[in-house]
C-alpha positions as CSV (number, residue, x, y, z in Angstrom):
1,X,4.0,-96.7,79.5
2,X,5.5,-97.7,76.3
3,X,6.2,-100.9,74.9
4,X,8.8,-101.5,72.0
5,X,6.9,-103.7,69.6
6,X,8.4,-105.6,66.8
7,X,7.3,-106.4,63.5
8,X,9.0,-109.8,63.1
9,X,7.7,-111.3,59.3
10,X,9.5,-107.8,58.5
11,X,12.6,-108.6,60.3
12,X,15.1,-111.4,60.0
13,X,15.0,-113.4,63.7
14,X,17.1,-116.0,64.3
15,X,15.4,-119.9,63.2
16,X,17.5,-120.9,66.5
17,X,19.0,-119.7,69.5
18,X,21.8,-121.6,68.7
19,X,22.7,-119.2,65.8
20,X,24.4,-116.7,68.9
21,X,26.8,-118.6,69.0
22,X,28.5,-117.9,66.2
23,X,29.6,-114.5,67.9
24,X,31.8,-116.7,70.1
25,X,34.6,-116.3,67.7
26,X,34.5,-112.7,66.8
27,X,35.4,-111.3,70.2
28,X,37.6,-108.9,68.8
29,X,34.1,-107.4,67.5
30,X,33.0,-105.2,70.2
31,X,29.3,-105.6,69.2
32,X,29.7,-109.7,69.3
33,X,32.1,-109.3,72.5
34,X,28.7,-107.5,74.2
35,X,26.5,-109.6,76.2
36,X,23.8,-107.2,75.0
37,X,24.7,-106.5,71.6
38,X,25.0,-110.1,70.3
39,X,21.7,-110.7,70.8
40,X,20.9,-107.7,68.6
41,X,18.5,-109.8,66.4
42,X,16.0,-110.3,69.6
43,X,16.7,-106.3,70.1
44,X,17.0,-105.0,66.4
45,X,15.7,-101.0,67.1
46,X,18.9,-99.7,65.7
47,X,21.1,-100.5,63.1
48,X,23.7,-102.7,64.9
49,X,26.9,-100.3,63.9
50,X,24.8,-97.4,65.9
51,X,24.7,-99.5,69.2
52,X,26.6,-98.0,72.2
53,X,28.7,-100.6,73.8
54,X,31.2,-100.6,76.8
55,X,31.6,-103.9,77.5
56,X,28.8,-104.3,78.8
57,X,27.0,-108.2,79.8
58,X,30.4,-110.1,80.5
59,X,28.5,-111.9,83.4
60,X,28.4,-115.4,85.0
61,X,26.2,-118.0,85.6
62,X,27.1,-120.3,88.6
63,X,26.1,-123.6,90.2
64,X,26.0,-123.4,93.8
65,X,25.6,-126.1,95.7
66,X,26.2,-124.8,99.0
67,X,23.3,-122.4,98.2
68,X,21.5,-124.8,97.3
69,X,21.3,-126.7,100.5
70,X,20.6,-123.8,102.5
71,X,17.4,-123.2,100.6
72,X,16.8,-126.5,100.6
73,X,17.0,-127.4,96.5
74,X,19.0,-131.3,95.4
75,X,22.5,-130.8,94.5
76,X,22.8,-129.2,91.1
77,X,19.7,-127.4,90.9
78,X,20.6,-124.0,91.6
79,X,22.3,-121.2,89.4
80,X,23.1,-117.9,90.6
81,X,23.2,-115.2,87.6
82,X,25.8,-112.9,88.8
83,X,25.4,-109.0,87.1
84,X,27.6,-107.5,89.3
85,X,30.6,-108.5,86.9
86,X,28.9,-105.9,84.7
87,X,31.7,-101.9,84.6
88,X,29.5,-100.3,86.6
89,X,28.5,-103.7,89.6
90,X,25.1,-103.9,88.9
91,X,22.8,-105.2,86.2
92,X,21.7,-101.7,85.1
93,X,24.2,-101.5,82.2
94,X,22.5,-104.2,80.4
95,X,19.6,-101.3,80.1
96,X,21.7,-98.5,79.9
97,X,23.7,-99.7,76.6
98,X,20.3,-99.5,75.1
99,X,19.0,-96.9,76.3
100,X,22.1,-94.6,75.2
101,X,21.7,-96.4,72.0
102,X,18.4,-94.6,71.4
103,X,19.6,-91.3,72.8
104,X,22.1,-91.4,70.4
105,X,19.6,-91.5,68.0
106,X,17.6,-88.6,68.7
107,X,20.4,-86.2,69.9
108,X,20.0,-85.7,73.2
109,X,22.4,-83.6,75.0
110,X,22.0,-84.3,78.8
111,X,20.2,-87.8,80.4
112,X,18.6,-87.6,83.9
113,X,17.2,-90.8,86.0
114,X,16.0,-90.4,89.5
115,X,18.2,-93.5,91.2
116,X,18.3,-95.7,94.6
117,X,21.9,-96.1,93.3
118,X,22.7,-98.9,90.9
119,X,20.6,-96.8,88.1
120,X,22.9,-93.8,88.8
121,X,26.6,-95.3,88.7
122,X,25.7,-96.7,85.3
123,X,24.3,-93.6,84.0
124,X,27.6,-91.7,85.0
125,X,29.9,-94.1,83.8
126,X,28.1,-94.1,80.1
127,X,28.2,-90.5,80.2
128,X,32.0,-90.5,81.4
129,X,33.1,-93.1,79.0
130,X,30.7,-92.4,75.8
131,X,30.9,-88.3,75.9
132,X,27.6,-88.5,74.2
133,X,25.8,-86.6,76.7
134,X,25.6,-84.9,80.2
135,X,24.3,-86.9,83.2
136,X,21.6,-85.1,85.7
137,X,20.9,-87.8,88.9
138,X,18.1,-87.2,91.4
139,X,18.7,-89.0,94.3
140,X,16.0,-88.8,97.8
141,X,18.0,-87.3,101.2
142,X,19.7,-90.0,102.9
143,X,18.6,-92.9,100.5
144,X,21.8,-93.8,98.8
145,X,24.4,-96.6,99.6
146,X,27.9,-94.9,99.8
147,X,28.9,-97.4,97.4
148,X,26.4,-96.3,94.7
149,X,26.9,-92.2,95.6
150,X,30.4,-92.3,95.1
151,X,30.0,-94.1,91.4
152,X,28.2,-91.2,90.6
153,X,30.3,-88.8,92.3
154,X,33.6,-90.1,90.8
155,X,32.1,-90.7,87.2
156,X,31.4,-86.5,86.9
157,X,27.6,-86.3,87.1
158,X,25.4,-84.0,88.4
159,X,23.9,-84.9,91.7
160,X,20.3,-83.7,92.8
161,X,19.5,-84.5,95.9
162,X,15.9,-84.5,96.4
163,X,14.2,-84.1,100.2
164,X,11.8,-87.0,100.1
165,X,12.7,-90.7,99.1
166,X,12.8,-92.5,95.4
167,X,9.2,-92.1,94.9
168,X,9.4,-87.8,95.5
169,X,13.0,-88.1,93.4
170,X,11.4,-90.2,90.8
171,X,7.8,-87.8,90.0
172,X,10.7,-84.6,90.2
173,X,12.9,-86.1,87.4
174,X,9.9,-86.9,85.3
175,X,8.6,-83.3,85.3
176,X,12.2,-81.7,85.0
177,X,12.8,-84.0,82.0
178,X,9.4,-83.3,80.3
179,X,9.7,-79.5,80.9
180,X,14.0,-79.0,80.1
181,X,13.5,-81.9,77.4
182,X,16.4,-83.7,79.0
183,X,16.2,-87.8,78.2
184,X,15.4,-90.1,80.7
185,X,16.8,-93.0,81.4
186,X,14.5,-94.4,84.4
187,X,13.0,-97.7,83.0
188,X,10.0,-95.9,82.0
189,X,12.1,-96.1,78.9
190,X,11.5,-99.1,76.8
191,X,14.2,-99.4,75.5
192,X,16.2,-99.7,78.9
193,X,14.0,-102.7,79.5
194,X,15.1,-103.9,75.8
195,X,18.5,-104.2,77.2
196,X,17.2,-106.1,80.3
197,X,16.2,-108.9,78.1
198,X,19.2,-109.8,77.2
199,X,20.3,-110.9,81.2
200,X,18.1,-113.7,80.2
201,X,19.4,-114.8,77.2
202,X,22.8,-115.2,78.6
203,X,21.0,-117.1,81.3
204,X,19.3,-119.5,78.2
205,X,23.2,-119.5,76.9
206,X,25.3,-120.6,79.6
207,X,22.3,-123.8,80.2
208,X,23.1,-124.6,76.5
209,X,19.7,-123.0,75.3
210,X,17.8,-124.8,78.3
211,X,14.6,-123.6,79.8
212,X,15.0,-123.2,83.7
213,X,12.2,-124.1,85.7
214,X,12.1,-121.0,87.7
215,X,13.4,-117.3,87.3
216,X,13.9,-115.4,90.7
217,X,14.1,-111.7,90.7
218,X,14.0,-109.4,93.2
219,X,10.9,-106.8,92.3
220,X,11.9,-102.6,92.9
221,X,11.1,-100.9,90.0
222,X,10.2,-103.8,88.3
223,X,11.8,-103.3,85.2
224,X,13.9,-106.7,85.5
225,X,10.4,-108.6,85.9
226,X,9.1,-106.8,82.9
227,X,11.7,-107.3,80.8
228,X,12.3,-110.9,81.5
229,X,8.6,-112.0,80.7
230,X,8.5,-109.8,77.6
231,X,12.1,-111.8,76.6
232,X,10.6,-114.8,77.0
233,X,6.9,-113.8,75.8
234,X,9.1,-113.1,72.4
235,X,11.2,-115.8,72.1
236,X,7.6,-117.9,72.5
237,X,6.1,-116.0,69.4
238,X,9.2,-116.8,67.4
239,X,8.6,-120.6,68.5
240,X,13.0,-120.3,69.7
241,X,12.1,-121.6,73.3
242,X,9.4,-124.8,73.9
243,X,8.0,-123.1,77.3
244,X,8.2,-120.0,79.5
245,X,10.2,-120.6,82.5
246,X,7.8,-119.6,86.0
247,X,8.7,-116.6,87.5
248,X,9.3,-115.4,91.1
249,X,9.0,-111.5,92.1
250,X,10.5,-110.6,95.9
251,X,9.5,-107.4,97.4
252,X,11.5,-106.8,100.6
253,X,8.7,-106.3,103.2
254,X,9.5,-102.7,103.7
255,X,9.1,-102.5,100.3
256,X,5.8,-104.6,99.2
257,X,3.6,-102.7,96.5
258,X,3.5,-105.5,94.5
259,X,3.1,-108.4,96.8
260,X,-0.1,-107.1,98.5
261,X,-1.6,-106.3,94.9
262,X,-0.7,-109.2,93.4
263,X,-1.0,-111.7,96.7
264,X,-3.7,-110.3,98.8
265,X,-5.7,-108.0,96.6
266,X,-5.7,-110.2,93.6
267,X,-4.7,-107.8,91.4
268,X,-4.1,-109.2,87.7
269,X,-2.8,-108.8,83.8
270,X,-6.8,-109.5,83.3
271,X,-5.9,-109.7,79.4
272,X,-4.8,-106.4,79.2
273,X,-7.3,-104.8,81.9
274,X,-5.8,-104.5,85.5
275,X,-8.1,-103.2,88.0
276,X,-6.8,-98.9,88.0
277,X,-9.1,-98.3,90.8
278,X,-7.4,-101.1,92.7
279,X,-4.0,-99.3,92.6
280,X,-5.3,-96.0,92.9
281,X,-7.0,-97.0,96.4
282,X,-3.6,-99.1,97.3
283,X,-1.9,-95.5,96.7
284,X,-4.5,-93.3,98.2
285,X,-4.1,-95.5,101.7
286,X,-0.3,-96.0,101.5
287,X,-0.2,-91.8,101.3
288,X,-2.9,-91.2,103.8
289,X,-0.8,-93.9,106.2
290,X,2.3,-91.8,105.4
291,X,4.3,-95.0,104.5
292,X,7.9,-94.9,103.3
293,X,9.4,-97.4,101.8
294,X,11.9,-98.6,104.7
295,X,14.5,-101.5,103.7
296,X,18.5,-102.2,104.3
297,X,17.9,-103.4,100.7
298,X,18.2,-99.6,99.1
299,X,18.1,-101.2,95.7
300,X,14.5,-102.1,95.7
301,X,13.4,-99.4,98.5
302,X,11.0,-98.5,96.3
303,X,6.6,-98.3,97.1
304,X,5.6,-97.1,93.9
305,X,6.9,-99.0,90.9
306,X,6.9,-97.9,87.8
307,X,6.8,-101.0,85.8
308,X,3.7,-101.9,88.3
309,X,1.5,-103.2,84.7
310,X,4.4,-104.5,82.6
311,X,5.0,-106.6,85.2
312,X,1.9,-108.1,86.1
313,X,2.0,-108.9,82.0
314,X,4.9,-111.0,82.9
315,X,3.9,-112.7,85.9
316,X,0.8,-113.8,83.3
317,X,3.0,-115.0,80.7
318,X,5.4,-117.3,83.3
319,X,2.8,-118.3,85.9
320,X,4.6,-116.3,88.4
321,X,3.8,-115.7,92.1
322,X,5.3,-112.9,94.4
323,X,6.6,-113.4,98.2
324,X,7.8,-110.3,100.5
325,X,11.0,-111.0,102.9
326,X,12.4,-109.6,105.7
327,X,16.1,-107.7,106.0
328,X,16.7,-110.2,108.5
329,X,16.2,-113.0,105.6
330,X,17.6,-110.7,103.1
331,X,21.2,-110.6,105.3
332,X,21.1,-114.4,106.0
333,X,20.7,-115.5,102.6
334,X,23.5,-112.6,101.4
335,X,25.8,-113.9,104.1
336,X,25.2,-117.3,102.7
337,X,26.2,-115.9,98.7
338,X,29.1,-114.6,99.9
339,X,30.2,-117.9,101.8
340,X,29.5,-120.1,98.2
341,X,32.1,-117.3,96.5
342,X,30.1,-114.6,94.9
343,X,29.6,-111.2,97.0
344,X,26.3,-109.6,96.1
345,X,24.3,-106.2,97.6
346,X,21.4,-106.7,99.8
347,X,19.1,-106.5,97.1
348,X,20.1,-109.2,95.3
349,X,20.0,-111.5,98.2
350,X,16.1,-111.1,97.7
351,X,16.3,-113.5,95.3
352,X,17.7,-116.0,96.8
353,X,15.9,-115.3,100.6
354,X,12.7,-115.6,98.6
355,X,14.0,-119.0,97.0
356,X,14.3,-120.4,100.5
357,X,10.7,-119.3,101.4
358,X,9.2,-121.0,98.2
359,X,10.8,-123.9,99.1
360,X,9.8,-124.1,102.1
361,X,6.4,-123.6,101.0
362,X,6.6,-126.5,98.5
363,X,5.6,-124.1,96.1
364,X,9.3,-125.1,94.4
365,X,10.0,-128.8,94.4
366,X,14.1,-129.7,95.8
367,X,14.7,-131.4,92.3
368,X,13.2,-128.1,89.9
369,X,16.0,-126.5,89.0
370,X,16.7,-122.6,89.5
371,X,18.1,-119.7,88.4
372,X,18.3,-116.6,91.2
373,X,19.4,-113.1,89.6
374,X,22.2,-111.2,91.2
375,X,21.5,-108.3,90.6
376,X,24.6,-105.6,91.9
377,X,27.8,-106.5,93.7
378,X,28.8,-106.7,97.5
379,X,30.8,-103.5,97.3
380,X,27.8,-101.6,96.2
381,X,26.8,-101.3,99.5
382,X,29.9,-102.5,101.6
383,X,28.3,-100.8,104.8
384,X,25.8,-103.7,105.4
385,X,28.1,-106.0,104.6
386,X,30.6,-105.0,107.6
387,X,27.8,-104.4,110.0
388,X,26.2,-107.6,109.4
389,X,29.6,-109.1,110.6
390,X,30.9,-106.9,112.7
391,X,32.6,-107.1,116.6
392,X,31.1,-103.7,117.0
393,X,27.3,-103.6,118.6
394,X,27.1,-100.2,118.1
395,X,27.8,-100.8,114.4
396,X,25.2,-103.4,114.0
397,X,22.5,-102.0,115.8
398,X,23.1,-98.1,113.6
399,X,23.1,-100.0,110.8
400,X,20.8,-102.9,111.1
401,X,19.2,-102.9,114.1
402,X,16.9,-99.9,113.3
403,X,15.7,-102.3,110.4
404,X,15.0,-104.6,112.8
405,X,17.1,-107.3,112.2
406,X,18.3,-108.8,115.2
407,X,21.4,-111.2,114.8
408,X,23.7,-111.9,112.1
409,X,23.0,-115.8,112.0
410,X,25.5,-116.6,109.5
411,X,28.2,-113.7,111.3
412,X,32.1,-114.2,109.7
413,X,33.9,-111.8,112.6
414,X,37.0,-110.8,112.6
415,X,39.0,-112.3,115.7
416,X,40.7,-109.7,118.0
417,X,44.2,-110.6,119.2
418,X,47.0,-109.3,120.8
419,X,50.4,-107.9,118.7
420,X,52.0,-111.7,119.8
421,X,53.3,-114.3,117.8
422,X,52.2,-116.9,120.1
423,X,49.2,-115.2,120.4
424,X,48.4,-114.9,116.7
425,X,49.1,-119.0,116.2
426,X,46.7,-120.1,118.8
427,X,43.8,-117.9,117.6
428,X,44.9,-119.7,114.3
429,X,44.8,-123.2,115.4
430,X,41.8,-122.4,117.6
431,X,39.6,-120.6,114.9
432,X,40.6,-121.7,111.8
């Protein structure tokens, strides 16, 4: 796995963060209107002309409160960093900018990612919208939110689907890349993970260049975590930020690679020297075992992560800790999102759900004060959403139910009534 590395005393860094915001008045700029691009100091690869921008990073950082007392945090403490604001819903496109930035640089013809979804739509859309190159998508049978698929679908890319899951999707794309010398775009690419950093800088931003004390991600790939702690890990070396934030990693339980490594196995950075017979073993047993990753949270369905050591560098650098939820926790805490405003997919309720558990815990005192990452929007996955709040039993146990979640605590149903004025007023008075 690479690592882009920058040679700063060769470079001209920023002296302060504030110095961004000078970019505030040249929106007419499309590389200072970029939530990725002006940052291009922290992310100077390319020249800045040569960076591929759509639009890419207009995103929102939100106080909930109501949130905030459901996961039991004071008033005021709790900010929910929304990427699904970004053209294709999810935070992908933060990567993807970059990524295409350095395709564009060597050439490349045709880009392929192996995708649970989110990694997919933006990959079409930068191909439909750029005409740089030619997008290939591997996808596992049956493990793609309709959402997601039809992003891809719609957006003119080539769709592979794959009989196996992400993992079997994700080991085909590498070899097909390697051997047709197509790029890849998977966040095995550094500098997809370059782009990443910049979610938290326009975190850093909208708290008027504030540390949080806690980052909450929700860990799949773990690219996000990766990229975050190297962000942060840079802006320490360039003495911009006082302090690292800490940093929270949530694995869906269906999904827990990194939570039994990290939690129960002790797994660790170790200074550059993580145990590689400790991960091979974990692998060997989750193969012989036959276990699939199995979670309504398709975004981070994922048991062998890429970013598995990157991370692990970043739970080092922010003192972080990793906690596995359930889909039934998952759905409560979306349900509870998407009552405060902001509709999210599953995966991103992680975050939050994972919040509530550190609280509870006292692991995260009521007064620190949080930041959770959104990471796609509601309508990525729609299906959950409806089911989760649905009339229809049927509905919720096809779609739910076999993940075993067994009530929709926080249910918003629709009420039934007959075609009757009078009818129609009374289940208005009555229920609302």
């Amino acid at each position: 796995m690479l690592e882009v590395s920058y040679e700063w005393d060769r470079l001209a860094p920023p002296r302060s963060l504030r110095e961004f915001e000078t970019h505030w008045s040249r929106r007419g700029d499309p590389h200072s209107f970029s939530g990725v691009w002006r940052f291009h100091a922290l992310l100077p690869f390319a020249p800045r002309g040569d960076c591929v921008t759509i639009g890419e990073g207009q995103t929102l950082l939100q106080r909930s409160d109501q949130v905030a007392r459901y996961v039991g945090l004071d008033a005021g403490r709790l900010f929910l960093q929304y990427e699904g604001m970004n053209p294709s819903g999810s935070f992908k496109d933060n990567g993807m900018s970059a990524a295409f930035t350095h395709s564009r640089l060597t050439g490349a013809k045709k880009a392929a990612c192996a995708s649970t979804g989110n990694t997919s739509a933006s990959l079409a859309l930068y191909c439909a919208v750029t005409r740089l190159m030619r997008a290939v998508i591997f996808v596992g049978s049956g493990k793609i939110a309709y959402g997601k698929l039809s992003q891809a679908l719609d957006y003119g890319a080539l769709t592979v689907q794959v009989a196996g899951d992400f993992d079997d999707a994700m080991r085909r794309v590498k070899e097909v890349s390697q051997q047709l010398g197509i790029y890849l775009v998977n966040s095995v690419n550094p500098f997809r993970l370059e782009g990443q950093k910049t979610i938290m800088f326009r975190v850093l931003e909208a708290l008027g260049w504030e540390v949080p004390d806690w980052i909450i991600v929700p860990g799949g790939n773990l690219g996000n975590s990766s990229a975050f702690g190297k962000a942060f890990r840079e802006l320490l070396e360039l003495e911009l930020i006082p302090r690292a934030p800490r940093l929270a990693v949530i694995n869906a339980a269906g999904a827990d690679t990194l939570y039994n490594l990290f939690e129960h196995q002790g797994l660790r950075w170790n200074g550059g020297r993580p145990d590689p017979l400790l991960i091979r073993q974990y692998y060997e047993d989750m193969d012989r075992q036959q276990r699939r990753a199995e979670t309504i949270a398709s975004a981070i369905e994922i048991n062998r992560p890429v970013n598995l050591t990157k991370c692990l560098r970043a739970l080092d650098t922010c003192r972080g800790v990793v906690r596995e939820v359930t889909d039934q926790e998952i759905l409560d805490a979306k349900a509870q999102v998407g009552a405060g405003g902001l509709g999210c997919e599953p995966a991103s309720a992680a975050s939050v759900a994972g919040l509530k558990r550190l609280v509870a815990e006292g692991v995260i005192g009521p007064e620190e004060r949080v930041v959770c990452i959104l990471t796609g929007h509601q309508l990525k996955d729609p299906t959950a959403t409806v089911a989760y709040h649905t009339t229809d039993q049927d509905l919720f146990d096809k779609v739910l139910g076999s993940r075993g979640v067994r009530r929709a605590t926080f249910a918003n149903r629709a009420v039934s009534v007959a075609n009757d004025l009078n009818e129609i007023i009374r289940a208005i008075e009555l229920y609302g």
